[in-house]
C-alpha positions in Angstrom: 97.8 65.4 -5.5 94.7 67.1 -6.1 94.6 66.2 -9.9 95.4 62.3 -8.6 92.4 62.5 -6.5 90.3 63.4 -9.1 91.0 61.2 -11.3 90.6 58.3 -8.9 87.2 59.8 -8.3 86.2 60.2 -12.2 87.7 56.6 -12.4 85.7 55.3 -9.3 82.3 57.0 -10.5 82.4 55.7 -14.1 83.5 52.4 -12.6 80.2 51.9 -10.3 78.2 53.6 -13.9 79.9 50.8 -16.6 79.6 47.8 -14.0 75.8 47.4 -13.6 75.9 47.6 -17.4 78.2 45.5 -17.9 76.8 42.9 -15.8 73.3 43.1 -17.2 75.2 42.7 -21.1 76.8 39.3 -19.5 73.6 37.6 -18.1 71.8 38.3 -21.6 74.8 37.1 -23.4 73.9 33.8 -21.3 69.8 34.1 -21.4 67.4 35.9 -23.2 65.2 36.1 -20.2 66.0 38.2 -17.2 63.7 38.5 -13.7 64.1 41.4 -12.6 63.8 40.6 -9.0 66.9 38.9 -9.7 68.6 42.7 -10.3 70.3 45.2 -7.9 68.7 48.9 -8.0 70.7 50.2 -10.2 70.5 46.9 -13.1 66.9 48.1 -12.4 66.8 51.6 -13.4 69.1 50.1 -16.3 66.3 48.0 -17.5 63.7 50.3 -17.6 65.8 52.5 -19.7 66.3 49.8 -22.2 62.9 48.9 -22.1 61.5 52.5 -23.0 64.1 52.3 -25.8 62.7 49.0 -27.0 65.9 47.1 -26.3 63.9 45.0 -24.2 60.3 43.8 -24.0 58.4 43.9 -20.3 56.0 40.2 -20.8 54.8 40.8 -16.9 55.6 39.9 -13.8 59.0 41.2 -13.7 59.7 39.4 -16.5 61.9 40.7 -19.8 63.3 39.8 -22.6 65.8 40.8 -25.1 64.2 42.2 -28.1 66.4 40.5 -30.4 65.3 36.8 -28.6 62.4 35.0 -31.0 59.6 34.5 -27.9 59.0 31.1 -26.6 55.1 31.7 -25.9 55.2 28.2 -23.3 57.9 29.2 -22.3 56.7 32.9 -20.9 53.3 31.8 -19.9 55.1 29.4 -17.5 57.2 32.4 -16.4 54.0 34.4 -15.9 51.9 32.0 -14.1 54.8 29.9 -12.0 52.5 27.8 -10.1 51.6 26.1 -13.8 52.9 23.2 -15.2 51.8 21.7 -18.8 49.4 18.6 -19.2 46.8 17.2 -21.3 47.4 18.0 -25.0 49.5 20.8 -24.9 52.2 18.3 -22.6 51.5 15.6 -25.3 52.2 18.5 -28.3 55.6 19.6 -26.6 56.6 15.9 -25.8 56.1 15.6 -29.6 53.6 12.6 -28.8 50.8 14.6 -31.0 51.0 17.0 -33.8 48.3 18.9 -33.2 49.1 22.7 -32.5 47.5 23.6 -28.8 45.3 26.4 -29.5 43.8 26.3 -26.2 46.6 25.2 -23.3 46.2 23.0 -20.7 47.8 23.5 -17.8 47.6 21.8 -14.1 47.2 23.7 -10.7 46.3 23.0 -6.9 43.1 23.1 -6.2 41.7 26.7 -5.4 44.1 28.8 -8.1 42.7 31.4 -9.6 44.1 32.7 -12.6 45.1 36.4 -12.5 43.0 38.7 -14.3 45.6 41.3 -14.6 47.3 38.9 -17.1 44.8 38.5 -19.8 47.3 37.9 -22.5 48.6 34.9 -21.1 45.6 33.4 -19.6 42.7 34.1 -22.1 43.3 31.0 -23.8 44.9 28.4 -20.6 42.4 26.0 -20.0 43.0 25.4 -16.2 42.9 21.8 -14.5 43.5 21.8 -10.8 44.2 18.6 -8.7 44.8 17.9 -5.5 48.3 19.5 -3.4 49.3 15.6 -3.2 48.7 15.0 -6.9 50.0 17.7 -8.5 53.7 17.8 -8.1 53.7 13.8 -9.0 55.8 12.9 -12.1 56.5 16.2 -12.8 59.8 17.1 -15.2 61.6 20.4 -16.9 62.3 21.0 -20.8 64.9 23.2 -21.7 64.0 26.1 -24.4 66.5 27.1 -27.0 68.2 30.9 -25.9 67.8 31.1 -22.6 68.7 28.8 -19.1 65.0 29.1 -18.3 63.0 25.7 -18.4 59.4 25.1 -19.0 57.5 22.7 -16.2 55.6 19.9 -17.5 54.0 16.3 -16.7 56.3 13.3 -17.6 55.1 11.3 -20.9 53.5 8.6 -18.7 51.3 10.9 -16.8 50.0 13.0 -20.0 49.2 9.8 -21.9 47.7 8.2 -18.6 45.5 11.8 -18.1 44.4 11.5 -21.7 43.0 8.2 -21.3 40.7 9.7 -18.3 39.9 12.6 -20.1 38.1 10.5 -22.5 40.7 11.4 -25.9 39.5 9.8 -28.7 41.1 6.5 -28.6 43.1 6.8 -31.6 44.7 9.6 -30.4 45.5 8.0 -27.6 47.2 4.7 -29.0 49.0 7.1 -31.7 50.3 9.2 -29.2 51.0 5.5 -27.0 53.2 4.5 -30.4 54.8 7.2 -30.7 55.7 7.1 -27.1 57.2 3.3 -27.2 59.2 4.4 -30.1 61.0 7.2 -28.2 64.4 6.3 -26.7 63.5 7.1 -23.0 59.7 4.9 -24.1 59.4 2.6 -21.7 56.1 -0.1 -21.2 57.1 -1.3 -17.7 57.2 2.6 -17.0 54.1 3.7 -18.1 52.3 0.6 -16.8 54.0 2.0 -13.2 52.7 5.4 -13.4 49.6 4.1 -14.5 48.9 2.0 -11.7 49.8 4.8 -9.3 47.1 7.2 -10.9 44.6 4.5 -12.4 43.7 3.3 -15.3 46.5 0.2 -14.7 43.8 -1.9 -16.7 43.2 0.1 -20.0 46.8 0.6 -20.7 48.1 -2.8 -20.1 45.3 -3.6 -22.9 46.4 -1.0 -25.2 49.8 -2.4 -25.0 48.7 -5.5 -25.6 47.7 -4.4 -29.0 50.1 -2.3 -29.6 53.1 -4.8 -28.8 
């Protein structure tokens, strides 16, 4: 009886050591990214075993990934800094509406962020844009990332191409980034002419299409 009980013990203990493990090996099977808020205590302690033996990377935040994942840099700036969401030329870039690599990334606040110093890494190079709390949650959509469940946060098609007109783009950017818009599937001229008259600049698009179609 007092062998039984032991073993049940043994059993119990390795059972409450193996499941926290095997938990954490299921939710990376699934996605390369893990919050760790999202973790129990003992996942935890876990994950900063594995990430002192370089099984996993700390990015900030409470963010980590696996090791083996190849980084999505979008992807764990938007982690990072969760209030952004992706505009201007780096929206148009991922939306592949423009081919030109984002070097400096623009990305879309409220009005008053500050970006947070102790994150230098991702920020050094995020040109910041802030808008009002009643503009900037307006056409705003997800794209998935390859590895992981995580999505990055950006402005609809209509809304970068509109933005990029008021920015003052070079206007054949603008129409080459409009024609490669119209000749996506989801490209729609009633659309963008909709957006457009909700945040301005109705009267330079139509004309543009006009051209264009």
């Amino acid at each position: 009886m007092v062998e039984d009980k032991q073993i049940k013990e043994s059993v119990e203990f390795l059972r409450k050591k193996i499941s926290p493990m095997s938990s954490l090996i299921s939710m990376l099977d699934s996605d390369s990214i893990l919050d760790v808020k999202d973790l129990n205590s003992e996942q935890q302690k876990i994950i900063n075993s594995m990430i002192q033996e370089n099984l996993l990377i700390d990015i900030g935040r409470g963010i980590v990934t696996d090791s083996d994942w190849s980084p999505n840099d979008f992807l764990l700036r938007q982690l990072v800094l969760k209030q952004g969401i992706y505009s201007g030329n780096t929206a148009l870039y991922l939306w592949e509406l423009s081919d030109q690599f984002p070097y400096t990334v623009d990305m879309t606040f409220k009005t008053g962020y500050k970006l947070p110093a102790s994150l230098s890494k991702w920020t050094n190079n995020v040109n910041v844009r802030q808008v009002s709390k009643s503009k900037v949650d307006l056409f705003v959509t997800e794209l998935a990332v390859s590895g992981t469940n995580k999505k990055i946060k950006i402005y609809t098609p209509e809304r970068c191409l509109i933005e990029s007109i008021q920015s003052s783009a070079a206007i054949l950017d603008v129409n080459t980034a409009i024609k490669n818009y119209l000749s996506m599937p989801s490209g729609n001229a009633n659309k963008l002419l909709m957006v457009a008259k909700r945040l301005g600049n109705y009267k330079k698009i139509r004309q543009i299409l006009e051209i264009l179609l």
